[in-house]
C-alpha positions in Angstrom: 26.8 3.1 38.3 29.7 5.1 36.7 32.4 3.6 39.3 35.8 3.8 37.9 37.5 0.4 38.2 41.3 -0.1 38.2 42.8 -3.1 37.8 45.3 -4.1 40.6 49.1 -4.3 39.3 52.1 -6.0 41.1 55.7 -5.1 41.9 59.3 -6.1 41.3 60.7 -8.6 38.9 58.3 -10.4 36.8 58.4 -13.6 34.1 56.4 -15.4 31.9 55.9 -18.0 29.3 55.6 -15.8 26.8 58.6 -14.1 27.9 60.5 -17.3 28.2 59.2 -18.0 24.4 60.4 -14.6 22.9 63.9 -14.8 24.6 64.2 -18.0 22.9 62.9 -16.8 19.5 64.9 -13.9 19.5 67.9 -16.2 20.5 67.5 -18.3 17.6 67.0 -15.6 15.3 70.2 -14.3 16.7 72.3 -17.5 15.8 70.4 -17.9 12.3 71.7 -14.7 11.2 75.3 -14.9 13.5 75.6 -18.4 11.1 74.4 -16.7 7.9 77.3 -14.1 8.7 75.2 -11.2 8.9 77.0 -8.1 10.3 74.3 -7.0 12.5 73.3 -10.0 14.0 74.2 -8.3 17.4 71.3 -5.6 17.4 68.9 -8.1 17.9 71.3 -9.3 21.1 71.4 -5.5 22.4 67.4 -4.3 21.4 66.3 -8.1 23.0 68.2 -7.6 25.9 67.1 -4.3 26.3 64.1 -4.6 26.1 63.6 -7.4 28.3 65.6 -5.3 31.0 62.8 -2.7 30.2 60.0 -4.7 30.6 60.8 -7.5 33.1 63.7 -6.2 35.5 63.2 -2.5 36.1 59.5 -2.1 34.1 60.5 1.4 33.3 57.5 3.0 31.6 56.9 3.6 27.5 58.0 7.4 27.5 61.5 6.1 28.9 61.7 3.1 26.5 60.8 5.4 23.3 63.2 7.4 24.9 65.9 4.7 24.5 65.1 3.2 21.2 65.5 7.3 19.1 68.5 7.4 21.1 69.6 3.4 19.9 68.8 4.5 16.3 70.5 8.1 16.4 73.5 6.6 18.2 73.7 3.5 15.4 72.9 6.1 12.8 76.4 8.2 13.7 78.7 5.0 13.6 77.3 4.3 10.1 77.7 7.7 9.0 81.2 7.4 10.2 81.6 4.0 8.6 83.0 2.5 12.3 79.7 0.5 12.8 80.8 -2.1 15.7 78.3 -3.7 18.4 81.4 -2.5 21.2 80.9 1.0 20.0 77.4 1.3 20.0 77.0 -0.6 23.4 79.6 1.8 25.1 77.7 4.7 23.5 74.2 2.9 25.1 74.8 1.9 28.4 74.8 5.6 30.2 71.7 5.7 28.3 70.3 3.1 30.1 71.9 3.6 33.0 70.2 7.2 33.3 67.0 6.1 32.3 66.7 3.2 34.9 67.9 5.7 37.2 65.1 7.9 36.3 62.8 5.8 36.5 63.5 4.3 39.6 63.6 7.9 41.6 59.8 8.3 40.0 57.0 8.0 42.4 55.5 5.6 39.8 58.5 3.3 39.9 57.6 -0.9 40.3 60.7 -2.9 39.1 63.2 -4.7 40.9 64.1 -3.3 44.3 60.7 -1.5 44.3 59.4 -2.5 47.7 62.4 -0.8 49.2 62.3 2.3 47.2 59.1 3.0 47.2 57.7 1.7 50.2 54.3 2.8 49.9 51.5 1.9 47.7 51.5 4.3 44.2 49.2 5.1 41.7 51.0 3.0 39.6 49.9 -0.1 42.1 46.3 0.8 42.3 45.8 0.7 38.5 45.5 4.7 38.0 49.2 5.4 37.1 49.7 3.2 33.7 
């Protein structure tokens, strides 16, 4: 009567319309404001991309992307502060960050992005539906 029911979840890379509609939404938002001359038309490029890494490639879970994002706006935050704002500074600053959470994530038992099968060869929590 009081069965708990999870709901079966998949493995590796993954795509869908509605991700092929927001890459190309964010894409034109990107030229619009790259055309209007807007400094920071780049974020969008790096956050998009990012995020898309996140949640399609390696599906790292929300603790590890919150992680990422206070650490986007802290490290964005000190090139400001030091009036050297550039999307080449910031990315360089980024990427270990990334890096370092991907690799994080992947060495967690919960871990079902890319390359999944072969890390984790045997059925998680995550898979079964009680690991979100």
């Amino acid at each position: 009567m009081f069965e708990t029911r999870y709901k079966a979840r998949d493995r590796g890379f993954r795509f869908s319309t509605t991700d092929a509609v927001a890459i190309g939404v964010f894409t034109c938002a990107a030229v619009v404001l790259w055309r209007l001359d807007s400094p920071l038309w780049w974020m969008l490029v790096i956050t998009a991309g990012h995020f898309f890494l996140f949640c399609n490639v390696f599906r790292i879970d929300r603790r590890h992307e919150l992680i990422w994002a206070a650490l986007f706006i802290v490290n964005v935050g000190v090139w400001v502060w030091f009036d050297h704002l550039s999307w080449a500074g910031v990315l360089f600053c980024q990427l270990p960050v990334t890096a370092g959470l991907v690799v994080a994530n992947m060495r967690a038992p919960g871990y079902h992005g890319v390359f999944a099968d072969r890390l984790n060869p045997k059925p998680n929590g995550h898979l079964e539906g009680r690991i979100p």
